[in-house]
VEXVEX-211815 format. One record per residue (C-alpha): residue number from 0; residue in three letters; x, y negated, z. Coordinates in nm, 2 decimals. Layout:
! VEXVEX-211815
nr/rest/east/north/up
NUM/ALA/X/Y/Z
...
***
This chain:
! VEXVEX-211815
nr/rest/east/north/up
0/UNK/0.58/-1.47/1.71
1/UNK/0.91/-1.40/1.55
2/UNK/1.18/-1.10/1.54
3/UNK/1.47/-1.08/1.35
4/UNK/1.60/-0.70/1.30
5/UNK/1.99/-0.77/1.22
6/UNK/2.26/-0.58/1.06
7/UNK/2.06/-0.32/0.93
8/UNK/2.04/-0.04/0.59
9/UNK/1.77/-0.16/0.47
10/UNK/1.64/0.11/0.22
11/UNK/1.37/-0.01/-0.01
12/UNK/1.29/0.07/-0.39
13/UNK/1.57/0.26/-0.46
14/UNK/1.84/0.05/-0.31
15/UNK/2.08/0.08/-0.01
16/UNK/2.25/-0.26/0.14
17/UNK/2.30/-0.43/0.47
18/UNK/2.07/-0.72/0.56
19/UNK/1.83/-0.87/0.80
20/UNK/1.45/-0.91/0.84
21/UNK/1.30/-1.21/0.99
22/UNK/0.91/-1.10/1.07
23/UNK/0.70/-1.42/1.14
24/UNK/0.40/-1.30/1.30
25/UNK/0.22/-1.02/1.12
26/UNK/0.40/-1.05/0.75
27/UNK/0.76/-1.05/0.66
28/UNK/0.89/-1.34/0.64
29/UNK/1.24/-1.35/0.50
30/UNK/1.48/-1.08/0.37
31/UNK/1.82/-1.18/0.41
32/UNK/2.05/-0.92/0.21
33/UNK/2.42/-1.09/0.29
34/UNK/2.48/-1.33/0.49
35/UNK/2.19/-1.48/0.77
36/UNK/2.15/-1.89/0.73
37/UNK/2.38/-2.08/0.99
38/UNK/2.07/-2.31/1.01
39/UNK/1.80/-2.08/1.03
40/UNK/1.58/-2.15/1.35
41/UNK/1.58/-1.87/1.58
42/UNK/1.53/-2.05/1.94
43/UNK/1.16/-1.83/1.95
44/UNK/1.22/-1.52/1.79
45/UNK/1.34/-1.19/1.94
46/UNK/1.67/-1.06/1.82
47/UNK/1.68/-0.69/1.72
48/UNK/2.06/-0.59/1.69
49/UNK/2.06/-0.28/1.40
50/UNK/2.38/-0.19/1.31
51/UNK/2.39/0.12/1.19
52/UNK/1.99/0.15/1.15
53/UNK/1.85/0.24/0.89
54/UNK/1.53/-0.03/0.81
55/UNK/1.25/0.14/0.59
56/UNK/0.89/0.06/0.51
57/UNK/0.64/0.26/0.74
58/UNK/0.55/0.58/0.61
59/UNK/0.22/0.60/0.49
60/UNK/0.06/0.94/0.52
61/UNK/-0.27/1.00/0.26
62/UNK/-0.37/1.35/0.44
63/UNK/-0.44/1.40/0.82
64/UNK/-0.72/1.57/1.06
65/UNK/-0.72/1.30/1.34
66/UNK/-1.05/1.57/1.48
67/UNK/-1.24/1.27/1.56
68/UNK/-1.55/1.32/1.63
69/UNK/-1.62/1.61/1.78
70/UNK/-1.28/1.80/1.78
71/UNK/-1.18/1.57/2.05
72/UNK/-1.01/1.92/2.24
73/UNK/-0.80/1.94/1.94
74/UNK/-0.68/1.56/1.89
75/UNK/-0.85/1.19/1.86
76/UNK/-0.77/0.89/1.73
77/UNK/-0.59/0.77/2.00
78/UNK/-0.36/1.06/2.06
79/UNK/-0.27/1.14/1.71
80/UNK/-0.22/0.71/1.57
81/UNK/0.08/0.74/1.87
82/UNK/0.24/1.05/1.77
83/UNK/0.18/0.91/1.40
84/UNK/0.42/0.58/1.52
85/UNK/0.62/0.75/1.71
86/UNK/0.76/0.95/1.41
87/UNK/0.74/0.61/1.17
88/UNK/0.41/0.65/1.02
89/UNK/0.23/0.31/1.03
90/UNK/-0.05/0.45/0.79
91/UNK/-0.28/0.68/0.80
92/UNK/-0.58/0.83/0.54
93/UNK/-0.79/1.06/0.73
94/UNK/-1.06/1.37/0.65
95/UNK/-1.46/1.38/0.67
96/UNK/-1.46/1.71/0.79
97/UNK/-1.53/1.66/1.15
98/UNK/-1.83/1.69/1.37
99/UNK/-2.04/1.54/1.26
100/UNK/-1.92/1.55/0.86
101/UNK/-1.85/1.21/0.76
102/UNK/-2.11/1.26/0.48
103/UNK/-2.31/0.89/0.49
104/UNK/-2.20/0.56/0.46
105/UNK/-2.30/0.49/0.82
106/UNK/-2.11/0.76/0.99
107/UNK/-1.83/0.63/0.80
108/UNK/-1.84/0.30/0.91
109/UNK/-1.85/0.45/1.24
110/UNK/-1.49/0.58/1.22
111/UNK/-1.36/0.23/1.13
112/UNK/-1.50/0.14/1.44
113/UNK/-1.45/0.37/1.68
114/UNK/-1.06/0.30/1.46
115/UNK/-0.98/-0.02/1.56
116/UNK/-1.06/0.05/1.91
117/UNK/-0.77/0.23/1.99
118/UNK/-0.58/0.34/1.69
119/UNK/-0.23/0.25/1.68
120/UNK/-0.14/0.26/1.32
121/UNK/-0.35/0.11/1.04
122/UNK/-0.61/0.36/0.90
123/UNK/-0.83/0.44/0.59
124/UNK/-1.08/0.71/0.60
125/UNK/-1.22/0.92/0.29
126/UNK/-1.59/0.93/0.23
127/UNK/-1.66/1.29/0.22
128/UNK/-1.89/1.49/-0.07
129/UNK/-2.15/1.79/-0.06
130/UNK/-2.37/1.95/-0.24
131/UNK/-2.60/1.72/-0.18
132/UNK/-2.48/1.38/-0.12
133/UNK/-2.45/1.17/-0.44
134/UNK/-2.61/0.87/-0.40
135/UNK/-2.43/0.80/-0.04
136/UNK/-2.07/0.90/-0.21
137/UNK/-2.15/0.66/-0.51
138/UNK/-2.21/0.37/-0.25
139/UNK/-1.83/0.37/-0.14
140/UNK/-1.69/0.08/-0.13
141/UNK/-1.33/0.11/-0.37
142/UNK/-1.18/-0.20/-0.16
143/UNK/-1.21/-0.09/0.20
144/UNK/-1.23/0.29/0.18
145/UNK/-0.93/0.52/0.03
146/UNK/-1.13/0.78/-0.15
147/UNK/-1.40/1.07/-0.19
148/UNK/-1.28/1.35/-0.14
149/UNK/-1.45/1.71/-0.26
150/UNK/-1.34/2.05/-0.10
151/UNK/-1.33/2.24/-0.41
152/UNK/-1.27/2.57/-0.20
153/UNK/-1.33/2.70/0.11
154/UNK/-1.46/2.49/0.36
155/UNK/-1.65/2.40/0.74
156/UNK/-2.04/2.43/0.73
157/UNK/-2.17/2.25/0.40
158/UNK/-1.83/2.03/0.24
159/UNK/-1.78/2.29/-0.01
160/UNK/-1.85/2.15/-0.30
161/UNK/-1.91/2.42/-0.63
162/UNK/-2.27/2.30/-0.77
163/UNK/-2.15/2.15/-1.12
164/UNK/-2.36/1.88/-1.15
165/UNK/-2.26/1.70/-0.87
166/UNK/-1.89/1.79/-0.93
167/UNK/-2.00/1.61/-1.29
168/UNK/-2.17/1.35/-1.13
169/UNK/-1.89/1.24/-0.88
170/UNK/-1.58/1.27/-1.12
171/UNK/-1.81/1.04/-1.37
172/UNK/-1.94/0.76/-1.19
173/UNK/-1.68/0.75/-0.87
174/UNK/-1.59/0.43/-0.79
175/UNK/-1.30/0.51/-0.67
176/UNK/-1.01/0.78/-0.63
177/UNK/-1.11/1.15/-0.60
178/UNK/-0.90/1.37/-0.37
179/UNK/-0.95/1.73/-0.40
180/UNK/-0.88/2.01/-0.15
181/UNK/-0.84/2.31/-0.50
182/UNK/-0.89/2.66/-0.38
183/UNK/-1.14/2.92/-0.60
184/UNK/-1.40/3.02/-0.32
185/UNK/-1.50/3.31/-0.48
186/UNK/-1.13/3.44/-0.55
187/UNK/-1.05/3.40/-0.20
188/UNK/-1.35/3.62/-0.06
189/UNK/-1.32/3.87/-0.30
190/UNK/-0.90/3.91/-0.25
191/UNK/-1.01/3.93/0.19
192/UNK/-1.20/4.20/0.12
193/UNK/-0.98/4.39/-0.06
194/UNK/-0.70/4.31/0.18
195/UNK/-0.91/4.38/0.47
196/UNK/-0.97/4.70/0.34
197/UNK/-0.62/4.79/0.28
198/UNK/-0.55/4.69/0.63
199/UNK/-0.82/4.85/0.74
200/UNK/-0.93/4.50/1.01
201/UNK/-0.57/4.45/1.12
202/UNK/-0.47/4.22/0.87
203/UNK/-0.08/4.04/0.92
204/UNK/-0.04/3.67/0.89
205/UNK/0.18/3.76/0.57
206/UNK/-0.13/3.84/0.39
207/UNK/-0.26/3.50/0.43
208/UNK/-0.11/3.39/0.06
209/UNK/-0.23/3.67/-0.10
210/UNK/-0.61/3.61/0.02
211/UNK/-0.53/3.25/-0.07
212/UNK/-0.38/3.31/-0.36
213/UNK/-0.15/3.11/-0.61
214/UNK/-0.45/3.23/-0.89
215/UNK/-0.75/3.10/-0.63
216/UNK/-0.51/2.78/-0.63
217/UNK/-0.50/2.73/-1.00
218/UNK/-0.88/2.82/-1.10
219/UNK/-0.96/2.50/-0.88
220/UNK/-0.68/2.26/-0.97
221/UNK/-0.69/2.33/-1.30
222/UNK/-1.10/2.25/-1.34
223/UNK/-1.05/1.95/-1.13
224/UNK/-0.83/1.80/-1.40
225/UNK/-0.99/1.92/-1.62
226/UNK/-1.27/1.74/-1.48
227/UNK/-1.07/1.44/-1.43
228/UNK/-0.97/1.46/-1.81
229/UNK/-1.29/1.48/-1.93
230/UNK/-1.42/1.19/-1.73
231/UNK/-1.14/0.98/-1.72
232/UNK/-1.14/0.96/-1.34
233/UNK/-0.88/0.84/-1.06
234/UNK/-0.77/1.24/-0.97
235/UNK/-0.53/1.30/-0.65
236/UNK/-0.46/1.68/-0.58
237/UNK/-0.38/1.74/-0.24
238/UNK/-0.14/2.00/-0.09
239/UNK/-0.04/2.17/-0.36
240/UNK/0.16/2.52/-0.30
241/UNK/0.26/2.70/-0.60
242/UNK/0.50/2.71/-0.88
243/UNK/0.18/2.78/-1.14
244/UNK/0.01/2.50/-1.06
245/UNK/0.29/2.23/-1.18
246/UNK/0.22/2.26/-1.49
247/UNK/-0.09/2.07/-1.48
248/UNK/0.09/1.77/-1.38
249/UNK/0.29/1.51/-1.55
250/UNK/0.63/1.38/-1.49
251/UNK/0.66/0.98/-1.48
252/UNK/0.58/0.64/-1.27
253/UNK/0.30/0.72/-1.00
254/UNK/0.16/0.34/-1.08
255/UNK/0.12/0.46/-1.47
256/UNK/-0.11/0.86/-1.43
257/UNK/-0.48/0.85/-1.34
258/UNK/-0.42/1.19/-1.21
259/UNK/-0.13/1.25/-0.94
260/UNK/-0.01/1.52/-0.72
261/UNK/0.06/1.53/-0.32
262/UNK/0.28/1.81/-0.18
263/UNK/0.30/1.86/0.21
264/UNK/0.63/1.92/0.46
265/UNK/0.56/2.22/0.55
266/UNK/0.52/2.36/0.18
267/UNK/0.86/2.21/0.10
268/UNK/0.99/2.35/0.41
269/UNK/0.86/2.71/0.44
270/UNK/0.79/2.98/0.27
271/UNK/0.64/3.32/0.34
272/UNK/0.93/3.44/0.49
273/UNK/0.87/3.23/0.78
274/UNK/0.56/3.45/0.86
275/UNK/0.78/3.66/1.05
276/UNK/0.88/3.42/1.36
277/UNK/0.64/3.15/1.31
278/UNK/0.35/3.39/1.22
279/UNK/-0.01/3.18/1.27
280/UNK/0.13/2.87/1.35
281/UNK/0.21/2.83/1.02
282/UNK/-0.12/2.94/0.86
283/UNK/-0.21/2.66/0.65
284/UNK/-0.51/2.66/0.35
285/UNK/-0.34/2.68/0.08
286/UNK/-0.08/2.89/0.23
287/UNK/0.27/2.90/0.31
288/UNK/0.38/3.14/-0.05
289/UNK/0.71/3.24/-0.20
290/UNK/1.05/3.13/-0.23
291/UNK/1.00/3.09/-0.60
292/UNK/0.69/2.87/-0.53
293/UNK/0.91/2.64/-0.28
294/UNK/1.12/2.59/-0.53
295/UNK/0.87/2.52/-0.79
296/UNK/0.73/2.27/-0.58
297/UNK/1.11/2.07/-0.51
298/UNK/1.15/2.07/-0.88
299/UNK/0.82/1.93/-0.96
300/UNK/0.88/1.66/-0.66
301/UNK/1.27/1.52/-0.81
302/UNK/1.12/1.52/-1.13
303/UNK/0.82/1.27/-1.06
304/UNK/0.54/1.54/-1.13
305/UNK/0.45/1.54/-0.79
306/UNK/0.44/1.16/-0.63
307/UNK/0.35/1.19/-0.27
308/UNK/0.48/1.36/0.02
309/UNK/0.22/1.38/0.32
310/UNK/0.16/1.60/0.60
311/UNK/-0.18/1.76/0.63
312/UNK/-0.16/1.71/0.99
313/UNK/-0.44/1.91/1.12
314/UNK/-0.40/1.97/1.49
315/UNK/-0.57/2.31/1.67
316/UNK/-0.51/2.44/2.03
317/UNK/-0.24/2.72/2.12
318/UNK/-0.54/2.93/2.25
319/UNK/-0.73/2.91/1.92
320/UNK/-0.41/2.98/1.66
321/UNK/-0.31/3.28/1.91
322/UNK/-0.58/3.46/1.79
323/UNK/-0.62/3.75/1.51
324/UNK/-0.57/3.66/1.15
325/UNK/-0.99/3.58/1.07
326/UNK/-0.98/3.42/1.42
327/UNK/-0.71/3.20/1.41
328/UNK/-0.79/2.86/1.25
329/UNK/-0.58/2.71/0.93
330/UNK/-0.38/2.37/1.02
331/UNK/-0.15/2.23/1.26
332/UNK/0.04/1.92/1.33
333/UNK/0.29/1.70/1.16
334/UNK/0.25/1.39/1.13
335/UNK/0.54/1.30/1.45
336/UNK/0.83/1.51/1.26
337/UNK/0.74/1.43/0.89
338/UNK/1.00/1.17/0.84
339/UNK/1.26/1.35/1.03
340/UNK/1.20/1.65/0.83
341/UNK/1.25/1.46/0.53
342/UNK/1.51/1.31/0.63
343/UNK/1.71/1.64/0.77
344/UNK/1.62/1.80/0.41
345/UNK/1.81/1.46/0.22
346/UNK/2.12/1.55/0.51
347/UNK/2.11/1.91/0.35
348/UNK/2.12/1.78/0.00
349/UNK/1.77/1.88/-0.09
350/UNK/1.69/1.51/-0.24
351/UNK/1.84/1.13/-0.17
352/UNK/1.72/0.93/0.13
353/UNK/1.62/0.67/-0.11
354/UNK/1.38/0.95/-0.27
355/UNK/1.23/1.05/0.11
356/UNK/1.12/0.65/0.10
357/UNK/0.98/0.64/-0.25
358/UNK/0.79/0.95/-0.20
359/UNK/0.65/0.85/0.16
360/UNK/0.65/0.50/0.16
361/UNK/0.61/0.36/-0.19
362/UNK/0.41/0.61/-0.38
363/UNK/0.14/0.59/-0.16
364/UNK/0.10/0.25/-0.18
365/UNK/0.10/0.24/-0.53
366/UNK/-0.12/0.52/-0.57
367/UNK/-0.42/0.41/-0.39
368/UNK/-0.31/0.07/-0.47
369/UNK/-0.31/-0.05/-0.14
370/UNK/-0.29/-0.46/-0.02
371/UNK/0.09/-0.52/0.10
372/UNK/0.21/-0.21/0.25
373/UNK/0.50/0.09/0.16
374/UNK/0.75/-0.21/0.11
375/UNK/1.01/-0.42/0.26
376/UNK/0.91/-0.71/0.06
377/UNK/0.82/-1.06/0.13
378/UNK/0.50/-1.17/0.21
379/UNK/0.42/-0.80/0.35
380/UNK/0.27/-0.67/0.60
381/UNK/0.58/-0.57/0.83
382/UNK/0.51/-0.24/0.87
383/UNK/0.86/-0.12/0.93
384/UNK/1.09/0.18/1.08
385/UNK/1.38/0.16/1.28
386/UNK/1.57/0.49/1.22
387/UNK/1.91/0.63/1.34
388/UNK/2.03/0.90/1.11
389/UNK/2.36/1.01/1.39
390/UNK/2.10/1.11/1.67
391/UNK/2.08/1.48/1.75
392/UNK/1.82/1.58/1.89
393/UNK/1.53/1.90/1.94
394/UNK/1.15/1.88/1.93
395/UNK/1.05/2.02/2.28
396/UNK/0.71/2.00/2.45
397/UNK/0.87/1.68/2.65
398/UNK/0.89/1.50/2.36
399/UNK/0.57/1.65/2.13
400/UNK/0.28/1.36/2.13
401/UNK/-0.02/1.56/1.96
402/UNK/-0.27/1.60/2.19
403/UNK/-0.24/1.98/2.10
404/UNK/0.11/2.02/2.25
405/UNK/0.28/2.22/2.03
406/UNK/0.48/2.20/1.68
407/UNK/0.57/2.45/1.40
408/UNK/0.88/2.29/1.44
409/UNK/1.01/2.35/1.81
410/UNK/1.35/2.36/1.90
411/UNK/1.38/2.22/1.54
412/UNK/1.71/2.05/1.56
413/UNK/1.72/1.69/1.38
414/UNK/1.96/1.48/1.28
415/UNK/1.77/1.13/1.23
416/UNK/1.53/0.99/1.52
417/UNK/1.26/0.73/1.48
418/UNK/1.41/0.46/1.76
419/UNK/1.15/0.15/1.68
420/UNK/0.85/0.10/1.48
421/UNK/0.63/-0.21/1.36
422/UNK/0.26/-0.21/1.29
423/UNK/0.15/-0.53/1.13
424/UNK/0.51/-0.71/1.26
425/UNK/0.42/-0.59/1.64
426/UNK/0.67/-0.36/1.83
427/UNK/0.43/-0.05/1.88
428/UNK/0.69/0.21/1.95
429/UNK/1.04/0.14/2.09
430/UNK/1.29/0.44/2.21
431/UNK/1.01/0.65/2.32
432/UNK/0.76/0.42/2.52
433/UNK/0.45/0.32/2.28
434/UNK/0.28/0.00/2.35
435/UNK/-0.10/0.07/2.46
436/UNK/-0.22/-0.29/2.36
437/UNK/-0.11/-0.27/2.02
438/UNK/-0.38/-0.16/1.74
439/UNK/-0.37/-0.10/1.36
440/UNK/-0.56/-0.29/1.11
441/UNK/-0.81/-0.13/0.83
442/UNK/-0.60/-0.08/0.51
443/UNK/-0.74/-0.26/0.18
444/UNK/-0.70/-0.18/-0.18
445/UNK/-0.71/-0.33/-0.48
446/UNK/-1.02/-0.20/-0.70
***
């Protein structure tokens, strides 16, 4: 089983130059960068013509809510792996918090199985903590499972994690990377009841960032590096949404800090002045702040203090974010439009193309240290993304794939469009039609 994607950009670690791929079977097998061999044999391999293509390594996205199990209404597995390929994400890393928590080893395992029935990308899941659950989050396995992760703010039923022993006791003896959802628990409550009262029950969506403050933010990130300090301990902050907060982080090579940062699209792409049109469909925890913050974050991003860009994709129902501000749930869904965001933000001048690739495709893989992924290299897994960048198009409910149906971004115009993606060198997506036969593989990691 051979294709050979011709003609192509290929953008990969930092470069930009016309070449070929050759995938044999699930690796790739040869990079040509000028000039294909006039004896190369090509009598059984499919021919992919890809002038003017860009060719890029799958995007591999450490933050999603797939809702799986028991938040099926909301998305699955199976819905949310084809959106994920449809918009060039090849990898996933997905949440406990589901129904039930994915709190024990066994229930874990259960996800990779239930996984590589019908997911179409390739897929980690994290081991999720609680008060309560040492010894089963001390059992995870640092080679075939991403990471713990700790809510260290508000949370559903039990995850929230604020007894200090076991906060000690996990960043001590994990055995592997620690992601961290940071938001202060107790600032939170006590800034909704002062808000609530000002607003007298009728709170606006605008308030959201000042109930989930930049200072609720910063009490938790800044003890969980601290932790991570003290410790020594693999530390990767997730979603991170304000200007204060970057100065716990550290600019330089991802592969060289025990403790990293993530920032999400839409944090990079709103800010609370998009409360106005987009009101609770853009309620996120954190949330959505300032101007100033946004910038904060784009600064921290093109100067290496923040290494990953993911997505947070956490799908909910039109019916259930159409409700009051308490009512309405936090989240919504992103992984389809990620890259095409990026992308459109590199067409504004925001940062290069070969930055949008580094911070989505190689980071990741560096950071969790992941077997042969995040690069066009040989020997690889081909995980790889066909790309126009002179296709106009709109996001529409004809062409959303969540299983929710809606997107902060409709009638978002874009200038890129994901045309072909490869999981494990197989054609999974191609101009819109996803094959149903092809599944992911369980990522790996180097301990």
């Amino acid at each position: 089983m051979k294709t050979l994607i011709k003609n192509a950009t290929i953008i990969n670690e930092g470069l930009v130059f016309k070449g070929s791929v050759l995938i044999d079977g699930e690796l790739i097998g040869k990079i040509f960068p000028h000039v294909i061999p006039p004896n190369l044999d090509l009598k059984s391999a499919s021919i992919i013509e890809a002038e003017g293509l860009y060719l890029i390594p799958g995007v591999i996205d450490d933050q999603v809510h797939f809702r799986e199990p028991g938040l099926t209404h909301k998305g699955d597995i199976f819905s949310e792996s084809r959106a994920a390929v449809a918009g060039g994400v090849t990898s996933y890393m997905e949440m406990p918090n589901t129904n039930p928590q994915t709190t024990t080893q066994e229930l874990l395992e259960q996800k990779y199985s239930r996984a590589s029935e019908v997911s179409a990308a390739n897929y980690s899941f994290y081991m999720g903590a609680t008060n309560d659950n040492l010894d089963e989050v001390l059992k995870t396995n640092p080679e075939t499972v991403c990471g713990i992760k700790i809510f260290m703010g508000a949370s559903t039923g039990n995850m929230l994690v604020d007894n200090e022993e076991t906060l000690s006791g996990i960043f001590r003896n994990a055995p592997t990377l620690v992601a961290t959802h940071c938001e202060d628990e107790p600032t939170i409550k006590a800034n909704a009841e002062r808000i609530n009262q000002k607003y007298g029950g009728q709170i606006p969506i605008s308030a959201h960032s000042q109930i989930r403050s930049a200072e609720a933010c910063y009490l938790s990130s800044s003890k969980a590096v601290n932790l991570a300090a003290k410790y020594g301990t693999r530390l990767h902050v997730l979603h991170l949404s304000t200007e204060k907060e970057m100065g716990l982080f550290a600019e330089g090579k991802v592969q060289d800090k025990k403790i990293t940062a993530e920032v999400c699209v839409h944090h990079l792409w709103f800010d609370d002045r998009a409360y106005i049109s987009k009101g609770t469909l853009i309620k996120w925890n954190p949330a959505i702040k300032t101007v100033n913050d946004r910038l904060a974050l784009w600064e921290a991003l093109l100067s290496d203090k923040i290494d990953v860009v993911a997505t947070d994709h956490a799908p909910h129902t039109l019916e259930e974010k159409h409700n009051s501000y308490f009512q309405a749930p936090s989240g919504g869904p992103l992984v389809q439009h990620s890259l095409v965001a990026m992308l459109e933000l590199s067409r504004r001048g925001f940062l290069s193309v070969e930055k949008v690739i580094e911070k989505m495709c190689h980071a990741p893989a560096k950071l969790f240290r992941i077997d042969r992924r995040g690069f066009v290299r040989e020997g690889y897994f081909a995980d790889l993304t066909l790309v126009d960048p002179n296709q106009n198009w709109a996001v529409s409910p004809e062409n959303i794939l969540y299983k929710c149906g809606w997107s902060p971004f409709d009638k978002e115009g874009f200038s890129h469009k994901v045309v072909k993606t490869f999981v494990n060198g197989e054609l999974v997506f191609d101009n819109g039609v996803i094959n149903g036969n092809i599944r992911g593989k369980r990522l790996h990691f180097y301990a």
